[in-house]
N, C-alpha and C positions, 0 to 999 in steps of 0.2 A: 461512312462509319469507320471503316479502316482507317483513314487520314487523322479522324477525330481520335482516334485510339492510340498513332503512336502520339500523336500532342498532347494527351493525360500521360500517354508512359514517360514522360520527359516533366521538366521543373516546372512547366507549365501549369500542371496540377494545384501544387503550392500556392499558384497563386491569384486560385478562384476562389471566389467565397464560400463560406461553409453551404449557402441555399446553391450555390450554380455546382459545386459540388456532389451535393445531394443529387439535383435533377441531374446532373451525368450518370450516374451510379444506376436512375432510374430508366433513364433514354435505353441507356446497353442495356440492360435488363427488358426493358420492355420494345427494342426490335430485334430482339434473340440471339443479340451478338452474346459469343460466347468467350468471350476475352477473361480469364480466370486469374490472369496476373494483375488485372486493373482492381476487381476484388479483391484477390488478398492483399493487394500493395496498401489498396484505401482499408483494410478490415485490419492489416498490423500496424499502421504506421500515421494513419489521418489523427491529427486535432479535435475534431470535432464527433463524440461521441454519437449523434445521428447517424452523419456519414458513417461512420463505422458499420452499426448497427444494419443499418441499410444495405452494407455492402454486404456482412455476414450474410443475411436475409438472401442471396443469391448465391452463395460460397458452395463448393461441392467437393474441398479439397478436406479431407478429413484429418489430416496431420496441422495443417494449418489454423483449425477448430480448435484441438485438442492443444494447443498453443496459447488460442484466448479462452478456452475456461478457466483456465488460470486466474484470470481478471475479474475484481469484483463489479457491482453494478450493473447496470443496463449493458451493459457490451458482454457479460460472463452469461447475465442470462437471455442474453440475442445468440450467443453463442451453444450455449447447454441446448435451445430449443432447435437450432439447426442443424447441430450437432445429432439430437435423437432424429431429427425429423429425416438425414441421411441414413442411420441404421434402422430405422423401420421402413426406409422405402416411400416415403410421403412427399420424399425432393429426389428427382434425381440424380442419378449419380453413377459412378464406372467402378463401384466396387463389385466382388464378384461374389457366390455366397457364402464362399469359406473365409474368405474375411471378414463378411461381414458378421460368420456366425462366432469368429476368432473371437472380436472385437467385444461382440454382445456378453460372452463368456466370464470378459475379465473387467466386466462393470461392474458396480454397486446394487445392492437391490433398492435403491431408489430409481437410479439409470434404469435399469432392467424394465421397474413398472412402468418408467415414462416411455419407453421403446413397444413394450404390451401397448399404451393407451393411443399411440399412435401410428401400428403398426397397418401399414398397406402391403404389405410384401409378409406371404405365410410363412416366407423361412424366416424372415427376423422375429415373426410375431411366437413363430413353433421356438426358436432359440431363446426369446428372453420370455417367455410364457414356464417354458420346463425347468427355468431356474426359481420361480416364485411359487414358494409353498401355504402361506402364510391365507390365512380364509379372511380376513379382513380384505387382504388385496385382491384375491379374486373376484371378493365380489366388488370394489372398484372397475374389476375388469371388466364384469361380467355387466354391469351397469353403464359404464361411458369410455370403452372400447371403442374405437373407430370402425373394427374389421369386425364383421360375424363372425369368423374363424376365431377371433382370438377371445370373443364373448361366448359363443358354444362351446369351447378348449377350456375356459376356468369355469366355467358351469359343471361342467364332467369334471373336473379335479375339486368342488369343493365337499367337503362331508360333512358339516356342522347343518346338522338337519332341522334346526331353526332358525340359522341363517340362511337357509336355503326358502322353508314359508316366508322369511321375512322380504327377501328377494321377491319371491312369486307376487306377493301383493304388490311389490312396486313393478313388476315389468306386465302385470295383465294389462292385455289390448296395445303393449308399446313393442316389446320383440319377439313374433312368435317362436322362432324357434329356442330361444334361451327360453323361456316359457314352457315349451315344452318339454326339452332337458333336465330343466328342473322339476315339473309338476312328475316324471318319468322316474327323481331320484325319489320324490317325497309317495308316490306310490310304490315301492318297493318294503317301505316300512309300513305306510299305515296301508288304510283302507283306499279301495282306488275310489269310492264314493265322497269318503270324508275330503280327499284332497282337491275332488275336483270341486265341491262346494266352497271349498276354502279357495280355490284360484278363481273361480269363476264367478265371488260374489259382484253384484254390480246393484246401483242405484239408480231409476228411473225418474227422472225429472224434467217435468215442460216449463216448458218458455214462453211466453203470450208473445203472440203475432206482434208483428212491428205495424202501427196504423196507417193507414192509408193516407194518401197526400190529400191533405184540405183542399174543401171545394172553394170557387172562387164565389163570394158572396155575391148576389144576386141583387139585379138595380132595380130600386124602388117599383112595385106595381102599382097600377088605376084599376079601377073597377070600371070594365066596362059599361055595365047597365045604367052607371048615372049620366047625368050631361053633365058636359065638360064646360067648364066657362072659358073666355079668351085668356085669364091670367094664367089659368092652370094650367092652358095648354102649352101657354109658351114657357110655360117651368116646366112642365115635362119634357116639352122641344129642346130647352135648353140641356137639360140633364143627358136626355139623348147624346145630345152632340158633342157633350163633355166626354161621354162615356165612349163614342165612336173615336173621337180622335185622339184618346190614349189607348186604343186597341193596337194590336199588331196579326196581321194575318196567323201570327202561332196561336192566338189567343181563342181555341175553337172552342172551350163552354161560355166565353164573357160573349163572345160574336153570335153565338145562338141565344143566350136573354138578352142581347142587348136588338135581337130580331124578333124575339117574342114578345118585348114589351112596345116595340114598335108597331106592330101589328095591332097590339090591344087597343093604342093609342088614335090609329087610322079609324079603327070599328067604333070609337065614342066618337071622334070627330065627323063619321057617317051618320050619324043616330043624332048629332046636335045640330041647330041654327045654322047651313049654310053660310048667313053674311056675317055669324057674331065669328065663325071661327074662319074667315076667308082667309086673314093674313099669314095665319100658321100652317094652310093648306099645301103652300108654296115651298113653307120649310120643310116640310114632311115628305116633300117629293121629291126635295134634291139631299136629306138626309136619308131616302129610301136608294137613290142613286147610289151615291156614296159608300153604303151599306154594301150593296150589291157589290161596286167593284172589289170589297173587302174577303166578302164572302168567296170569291170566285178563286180568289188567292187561297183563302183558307182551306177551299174545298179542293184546290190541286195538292196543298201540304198534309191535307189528313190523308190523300192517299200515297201521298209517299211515307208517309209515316205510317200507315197500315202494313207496307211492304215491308219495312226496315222493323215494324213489331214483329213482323210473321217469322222474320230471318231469324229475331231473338227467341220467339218460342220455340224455334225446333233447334237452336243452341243450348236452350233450356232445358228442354225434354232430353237429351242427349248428356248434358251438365248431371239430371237427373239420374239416368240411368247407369254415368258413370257412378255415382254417388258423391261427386264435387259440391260440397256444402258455399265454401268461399263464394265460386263460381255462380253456382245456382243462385245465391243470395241478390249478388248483384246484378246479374239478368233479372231478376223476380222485380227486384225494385225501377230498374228500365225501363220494363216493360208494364209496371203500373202506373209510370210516372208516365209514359205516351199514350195509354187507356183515358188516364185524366186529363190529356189534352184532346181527345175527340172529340165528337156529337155524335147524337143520331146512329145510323147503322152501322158505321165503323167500329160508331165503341163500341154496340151492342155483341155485332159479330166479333171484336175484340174478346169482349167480356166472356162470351161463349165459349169460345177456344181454348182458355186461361181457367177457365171454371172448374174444370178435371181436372188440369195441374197445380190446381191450388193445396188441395190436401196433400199432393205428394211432397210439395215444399214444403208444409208444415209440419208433415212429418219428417221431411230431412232435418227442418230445423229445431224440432224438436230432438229427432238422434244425434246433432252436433252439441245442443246444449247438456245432453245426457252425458254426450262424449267428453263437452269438457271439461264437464263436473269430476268424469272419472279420470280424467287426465290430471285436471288440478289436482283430486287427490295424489295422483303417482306421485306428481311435483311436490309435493307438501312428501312424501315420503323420502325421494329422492333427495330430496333440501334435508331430512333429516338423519338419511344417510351422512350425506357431508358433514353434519353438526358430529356423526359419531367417529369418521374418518381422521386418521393421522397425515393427512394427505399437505404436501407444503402448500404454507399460504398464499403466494403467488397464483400459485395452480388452483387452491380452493377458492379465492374471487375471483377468478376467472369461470369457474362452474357456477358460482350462484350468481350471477352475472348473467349467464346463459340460460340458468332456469328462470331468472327474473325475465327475460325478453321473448321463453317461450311462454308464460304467464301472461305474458299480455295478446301476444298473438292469438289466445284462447279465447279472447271477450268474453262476455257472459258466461254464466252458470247458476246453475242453482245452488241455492247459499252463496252465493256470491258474497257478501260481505263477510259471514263466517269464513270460510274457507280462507280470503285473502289475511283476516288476522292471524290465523294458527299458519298459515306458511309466511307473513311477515316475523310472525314470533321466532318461527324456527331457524326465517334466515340470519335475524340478526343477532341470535345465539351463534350460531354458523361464523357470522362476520367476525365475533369478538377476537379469537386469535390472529386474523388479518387485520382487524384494526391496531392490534400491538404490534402488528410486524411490521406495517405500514407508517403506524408511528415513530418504533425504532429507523426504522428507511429513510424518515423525513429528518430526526436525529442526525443522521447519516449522513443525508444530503447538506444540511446546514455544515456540521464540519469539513464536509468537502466544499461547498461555496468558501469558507473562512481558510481554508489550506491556499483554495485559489487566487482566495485576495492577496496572502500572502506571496504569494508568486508572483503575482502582477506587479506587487511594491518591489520586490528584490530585482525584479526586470527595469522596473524603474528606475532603479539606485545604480542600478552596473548603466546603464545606458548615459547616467548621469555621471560617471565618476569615471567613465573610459577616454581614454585617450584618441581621437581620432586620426592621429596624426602618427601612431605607433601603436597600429592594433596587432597583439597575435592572434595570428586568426584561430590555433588551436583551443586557445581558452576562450573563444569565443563561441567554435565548436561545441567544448564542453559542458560552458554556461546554455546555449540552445537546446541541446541533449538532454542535458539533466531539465531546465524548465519544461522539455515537452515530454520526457517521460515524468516526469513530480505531475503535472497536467492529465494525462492517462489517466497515474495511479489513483486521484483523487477525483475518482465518480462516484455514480451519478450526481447530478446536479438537479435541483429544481427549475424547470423548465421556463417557469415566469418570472426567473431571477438570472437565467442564464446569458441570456441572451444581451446586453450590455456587457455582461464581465468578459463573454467570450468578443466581444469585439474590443474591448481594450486588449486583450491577451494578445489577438491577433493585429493588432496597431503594433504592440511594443514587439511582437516577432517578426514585424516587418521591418521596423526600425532598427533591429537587431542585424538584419539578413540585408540591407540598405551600406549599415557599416562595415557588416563582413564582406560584400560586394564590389565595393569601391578600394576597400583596402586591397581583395584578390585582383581590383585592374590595376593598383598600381604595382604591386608583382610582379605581374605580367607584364607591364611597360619596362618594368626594371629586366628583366630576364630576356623580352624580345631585344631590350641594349645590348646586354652582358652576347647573346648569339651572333648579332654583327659585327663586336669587335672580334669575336671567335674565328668569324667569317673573313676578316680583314686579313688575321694571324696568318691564313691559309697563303696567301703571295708575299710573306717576308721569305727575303733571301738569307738571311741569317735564321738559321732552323733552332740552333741551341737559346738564341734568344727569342724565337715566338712559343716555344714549347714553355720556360718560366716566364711569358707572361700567361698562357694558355692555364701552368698550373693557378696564379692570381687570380683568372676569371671564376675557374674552378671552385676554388674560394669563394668567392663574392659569391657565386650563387647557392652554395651552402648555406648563406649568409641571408639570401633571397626567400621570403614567404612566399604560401601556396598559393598557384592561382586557382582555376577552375579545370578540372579533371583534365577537358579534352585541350583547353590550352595548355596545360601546362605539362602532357603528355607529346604535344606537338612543339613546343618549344623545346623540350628537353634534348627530344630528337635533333633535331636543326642542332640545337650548341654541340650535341655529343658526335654528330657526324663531324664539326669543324676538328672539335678538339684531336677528333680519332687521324683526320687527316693532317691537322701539325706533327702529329706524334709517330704516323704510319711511314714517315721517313726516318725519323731513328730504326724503326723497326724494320725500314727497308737494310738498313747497315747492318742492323743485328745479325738479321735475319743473313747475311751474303758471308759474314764474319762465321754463323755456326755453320752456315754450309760448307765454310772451306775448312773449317775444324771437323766434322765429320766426313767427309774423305779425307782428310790426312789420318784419320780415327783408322778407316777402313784399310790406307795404305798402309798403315804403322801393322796391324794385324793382318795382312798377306805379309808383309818383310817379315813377321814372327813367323807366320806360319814355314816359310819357306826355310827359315833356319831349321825350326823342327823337322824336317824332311831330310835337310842333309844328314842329320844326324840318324836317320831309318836306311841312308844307303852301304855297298859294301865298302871293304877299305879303299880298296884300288878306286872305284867311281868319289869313295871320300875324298882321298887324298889329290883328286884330281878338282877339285871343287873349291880347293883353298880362294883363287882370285872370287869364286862369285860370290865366296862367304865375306871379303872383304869387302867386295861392293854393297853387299845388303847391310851390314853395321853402317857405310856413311852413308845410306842412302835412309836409314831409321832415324839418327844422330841429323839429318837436315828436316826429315820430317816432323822433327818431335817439339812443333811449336807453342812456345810459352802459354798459348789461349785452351790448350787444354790442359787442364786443371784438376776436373774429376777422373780422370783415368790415365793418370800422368804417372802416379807412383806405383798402378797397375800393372801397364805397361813396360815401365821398368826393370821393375821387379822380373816380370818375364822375361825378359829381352835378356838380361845380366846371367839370369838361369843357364837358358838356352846358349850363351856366348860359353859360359864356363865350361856347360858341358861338350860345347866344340871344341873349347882350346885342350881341356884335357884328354879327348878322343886323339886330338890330334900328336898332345904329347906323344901317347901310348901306340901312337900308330906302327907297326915294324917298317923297317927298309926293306928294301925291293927285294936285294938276297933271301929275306926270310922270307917275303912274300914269294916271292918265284920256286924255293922249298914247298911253302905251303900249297901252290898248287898243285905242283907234280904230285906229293903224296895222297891230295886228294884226287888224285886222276887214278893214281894206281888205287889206292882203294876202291874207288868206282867200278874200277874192271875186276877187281877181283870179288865186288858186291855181284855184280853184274854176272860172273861167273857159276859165281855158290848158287843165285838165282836158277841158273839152265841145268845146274848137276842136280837142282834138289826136285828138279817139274822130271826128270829121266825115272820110271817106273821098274827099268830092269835093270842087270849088270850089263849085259849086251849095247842097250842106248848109251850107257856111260860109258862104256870102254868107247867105243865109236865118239862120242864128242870128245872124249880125251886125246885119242888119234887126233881127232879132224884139230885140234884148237890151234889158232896161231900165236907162234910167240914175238911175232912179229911186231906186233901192235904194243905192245908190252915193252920190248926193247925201242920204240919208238918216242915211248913217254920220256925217256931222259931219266937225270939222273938230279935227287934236289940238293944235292953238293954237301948230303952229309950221312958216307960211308955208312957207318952204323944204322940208320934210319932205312938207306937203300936196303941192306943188305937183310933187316925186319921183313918190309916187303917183298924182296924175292924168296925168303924162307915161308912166307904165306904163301905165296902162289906156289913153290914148290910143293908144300904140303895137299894142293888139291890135284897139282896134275897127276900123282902117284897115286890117287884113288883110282879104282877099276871097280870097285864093285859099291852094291847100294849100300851093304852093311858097312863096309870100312867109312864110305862116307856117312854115314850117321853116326860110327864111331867119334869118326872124326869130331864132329860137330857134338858129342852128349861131351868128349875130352877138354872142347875148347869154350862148351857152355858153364863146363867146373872149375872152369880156370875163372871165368868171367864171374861167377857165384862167389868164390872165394874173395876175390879179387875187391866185390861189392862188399860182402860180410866185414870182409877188413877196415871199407871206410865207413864202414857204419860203426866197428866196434870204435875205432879212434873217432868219428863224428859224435859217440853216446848217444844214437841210434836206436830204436828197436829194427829186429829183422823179421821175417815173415814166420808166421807157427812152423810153416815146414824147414825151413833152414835153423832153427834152437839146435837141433843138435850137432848141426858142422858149424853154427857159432862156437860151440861149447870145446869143439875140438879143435875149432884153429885157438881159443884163448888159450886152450892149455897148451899147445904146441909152441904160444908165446911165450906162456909163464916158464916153460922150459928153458928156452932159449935166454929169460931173463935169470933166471934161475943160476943157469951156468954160465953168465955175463960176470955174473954179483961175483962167482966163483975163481974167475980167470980174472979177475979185476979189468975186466973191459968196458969199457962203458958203450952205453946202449941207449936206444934211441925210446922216450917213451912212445909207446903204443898209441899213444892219446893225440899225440903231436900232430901238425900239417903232412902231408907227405911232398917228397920233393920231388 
């Protein structure tokens, strides 16, 4: 069955007939494979309306449903009824109950009632049961409900309290418990007396016994007492032996008169003339033989027949007690029909046995004929519920359909002939609105038979007017698409008209699929070409010439129709592995070309980097750097290869930067004299930092005067001298100024004199910068400006000129 399943999942499918079709659909189904994709594939997408149908009929996928109600036709309503028959629970399925109760929610109250009327599961039947208010539909419900639940559930919701009696007359003796529900609601209003007279009316009526099996007519008698003459005898001999040898050992009332008139026959021929009747004596003796072997037979089958009656009366008795009418019936007749083939003490002791269970039978068969009278009437009710129901037509002959074949299962009844007219009147009042819907349907069907021909001719005309020899297989596609969904759309069909149309349709989509076929082999012959000369491209040694011819094939196969999925997914491969390997040697070059442009990328930015670095060190380490700054410009200048392109003007750009601001560092660089000044003085400043340090950590005058002792000026004289008098001689007035401290206070004097000096000193380039200065220095701003203003003051006076205030300082 596996092996058979992937062979449908494949094009295989396609292309069995619509009957070998069907029977797959049936086979899964009926050995409990449970392949759901072979359904829905055959329930969206098969030709043949059946099949479909068929397939839904097993479907359990509920989104895939709700897909085909969409559809009108035999396929929308195969669909709607398996569709409810999923949300009631009647087909199996893997929804859970909160989707199922989601689902029920956001249906129709038509949906709703049909999920009530076929509800096997009490959550769907409780979910779509609390949505329907309406007293016409309950009592739908409550009448041909499938679940008790969901018939005791709209019995308890209906209140219209004469359709509640009208109800009770039709369900006495059919559902007790809705029977009781109801007779439960109509005694809370009336009287509990009146109501139960009104549920429990009933009518008695018998039935005459069914007759007994005719006896077998008895062969002619003689009267003993007269004499017999020779003619008569042998007319009686003869008759005899007429009558013997069409007996059969079953035959045990004809084999007992056909022994009793024998007998009579011997006793005249005792009582007459010896020699007149000599000749017949002979015959009489071997017709008594004869007899006898008969008889012996017959007497071992009546008592198997005795036994095989007895089994059946205590099946009866039993049939009896259950109250089996059916049952009973035909045992009864059994067992009269093997009574009338006994004799003698079998039967009798037969008859005996039977003799007390005869009135039990007759009174069962009497309470079935009561039964069905009252039954016929429910049906005759029930029928005219429907005539008063809004129930859809489909749905409504399907119930009087149903009551039409329990009506006959009923046989008999009293009034029998009345009754069947008032329920044939009601049903085909009942019928009228289904015979208009039925007639619009057949309407229906005819337009869709006339859609279909028209399809059939237009399949005709393209098959006819196509090119074989230059098919696009896409509008070939399209043309199959569109005739087999136009095909779908226009169902149902008349089933005794179908069946030819649907085999031409299916001739001309073969012939369709025939030309699309052959065209996709040649395709593919053309494409598995175009791949070996791809293949070939792969050993030319000239690489820029197999790559344009490589792009050519490339072309051509653009140029190349579809073949079939999996060849032309396996062909594609093959050509595009050649092509890639023609191509994957440019791209071996490329590929070695950007790698050598990306390290030259990475060298070119360490050569920057490293220029930027000189220009972070001091002078002396600068000035000593000049060869390796020349080296890193040619060694940029060789790296900076034409193939870079994107980060060429980048690079540049930086490089020209970084060069500038070396050469101009370099300009500004001092010579060695200045540099060799500038050391010294920052040595001596060090030591005198270094100094001011150890006098400011000294806590008393005592500690101070002792490190001023102890200090050496040795170290100091040892710094040299930066070869510019003036500058020296600043520094030794600094360090003079500390060794003549002795005490803490003089040196913090010292230090508040030389921080006003440094205060003022800042104010002044703040005033000339146009500066603010801090809230606590405004007022030594205020007095060094005016000490300026003075001094210009008396500039302007002495005709001196004077430097503005605002200026650089020098």
């Amino acid at each position: 069955m596996v092996e058979k399943s992937k062979k449908y999942a494949n094009d295989d499918w396609n292309k069995l007939d619509p009957a070998e079709r069907l029977q797959a659909v049936h086979e899964f189904a009926s050995s409990g494979a449970n392949d759901s994709k072979l359904f829905i594939s055959a329930a969206l997408n098969d030709l043949d309306d059946d099949v479909r149908c068929a397939a839904i009929n097993y479907l359990g996928d509920l989104q895939t449903l709700e897909i085909l109600l969409q559809q009108e036709g035999t396929v929308g309503d195969a669909a709607s009824l398996q569709y409810h028959k999923l949300l009631s629970g009647s087909f199996p399925s893997e929804l859970t109950e909160q989707d199922r109760i989601r689902v029920i929610n956001s249906l129709g109250l038509k949906s709703r009632k049909q999920v009530a009327l076929l509800a096997k599961c009490k959550v769907a039947g409780s979910a779509a049961l609390s949505l329907i208010g309406d007293n016409e539909d309950l009592a739908d419900l409550c009448m041909f409900a499938a679940s008790v639940f969901v018939r005791k559930a709209a019995a308890e919701k209906i209140e219209d309290i004469d359709l509640i009696k009208e109800l009770i007359g039709k369900l006495a003796g059919k559902d007790k418990t809705v029977f009781k529900v109801l007779s439960s609601k109509v005694s809370s209003t009336e009287s509990k007396d009146n109501a139960k007279e009104k549920a429990q009316k009933v009518e008695k009526v018998e039935q005459p016994e069914k007759g007994e099996k005719a006896q077998v007519e008895p062969l002619e008698k003689t009267d003993p007492a007269e004499p017999i003459t020779t003619e008569t005898l042998e007319g009686e001999v003869g008759k005899i032996n007429t009558a013997l040898s069409a007996l059969s050992h079953k035959n045990s009332s004809q084999i007992a008169q056909v022994t009793s008139n024998l007998r009579k026959l011997q006793q005249q021929v005792d009582q007459s003339d010896p020699e007149s009747v000599t000749p017949a004596v002979q015959q009489l003796q071997d017709l008594g033989k004869a007899l006898a072997v008969v008889s012996e037979k017959n007497n071992h089958y009546q008592g198997q027949l005795f036994d095989s009656t007895n089994s059946l009366i205590e099946q009866l008795a039993k049939a009896l007690e259950d109250g089996k009418s059916d049952e009973t019936n035909q045992l009864w007749n059994k067992i009269q029909s093997n009574i009338d083939n006994t004799s003698g003490k079998i039967s009798r002791d037969l008859k005996e046995k039977t003799s007390e269970l005869r009135s039990k039978v007759k009174e069962l068969r009497d309470w079935k004929i009561f039964a069905a009278t009252q039954k016929k009437k429910e049906l005759i009710s029930q029928m005219q519920h429907l005539l008063e129901s809004k129930m859809h037509p489909p749905d409504k002959a399907k119930h009087i359909n149903k009551l039409h074949n329990q009506w006959k299962a009923l046989g008999r009844s009293s009034e029998n002939e009345k009754l069947w007219r008032k329920f044939k009147n009601v049903s085909d009042k009942a019928y009228e609105p289904c015979k208009e819907f039925f007639k619009q349907h057949r309407a229906t069907m005819a337009s869709n038979l006339k859609q279909r021909n028209e399809i059939c001719a237009q399949l005709g005309t393209f098959l006819e007017t196509i090119d074989s020899s230059a098919v696009n297989i896409v509008s070939v596609n399209k043309v199959e698409a569109r005739a087999r969904d136009e095909w779908k759309l226009y169902a149902p069909v008349e089933h005794s008209r179908i069946k030819k149309l649907q085999k031409r349709f299916y001739g001309l989509m073969d012939q369709l699929r025939l030309i699309k076929r052959t065209a996709m082999q040649e395709n593919a012959a053309r494409k598995h070409s175009l791949v070996a000369q791809a293949e070939e491209l792969t050993s030319m040694e000239d690489n820029k010439e197999a790559m344009n011819k490589a792009k050519s094939l490339q072309a051509e196969w653009k140029l190349a129709g579809p073949s079939s999925y999996k060849d032309d997914r396996k062909s594609w491969e093959a050509f595009r592995a050649a092509c890639d390997k023609v191509f994957s040697k440019r791209d071996g070059e490329r590929q070695e070309a950007r790698a050598k442009v990306e390290s030259a990328l990475k060298d070119l930015h360490k050569i920057i980097d490293s220029l930027d670095e000189l220009l972070k060190k001091g002078d002396e380490e600068f000035r000593d750097s000049r060869k390796s700054y020349v080296t890193l410009q040619r060694e940029f200048h060789n790296l900076l290869n034409p193939a870079i392109r994107k980060d060429r003007k980048r690079l540049l750009d930086r490089f020209e930067r970084i060069v500038n601001s070396v050469e101009v560092r370099y300009r500004k660089l001092p010579d060695k004299k200045t540099l060799q000044a500038r050391t010294v003085l920052d040595s001596k400043a060090q030591y005198c930092l270094n100094l001011e340090s150890i006098m400011a950590a000294c806590e008393d005058d005592e500690a101070l005067t002792n490190l001023m002792n102890e200090s050496d000026k040795s170290a100091w004289n040892s710094l040299g001298s930066c070869g510019n008098s003036q500058l020296d001689k600043k520094m030794d007035d600094r360090l003079q100024r500390l060794t003549k401290v002795r005490k803490v206070k003089q040196y913090e004097a010292l230090l508040l004199t030389q921080e006003n000096e440094v205060r003022n000193k800042v104010i002044e380039l703040e005033i000339k910068a146009d500066l603010k200065s801090p809230d606590q220095d405004k007022e030594l701003r205020m007095q060094i400006q005016l000490n300026q203003l003075k001094i210009i003051l008396a500039g302007s006076l002495t005709g001196k000129r004077i430097v503005n205030t605002r200026g650089n300082l020098n």
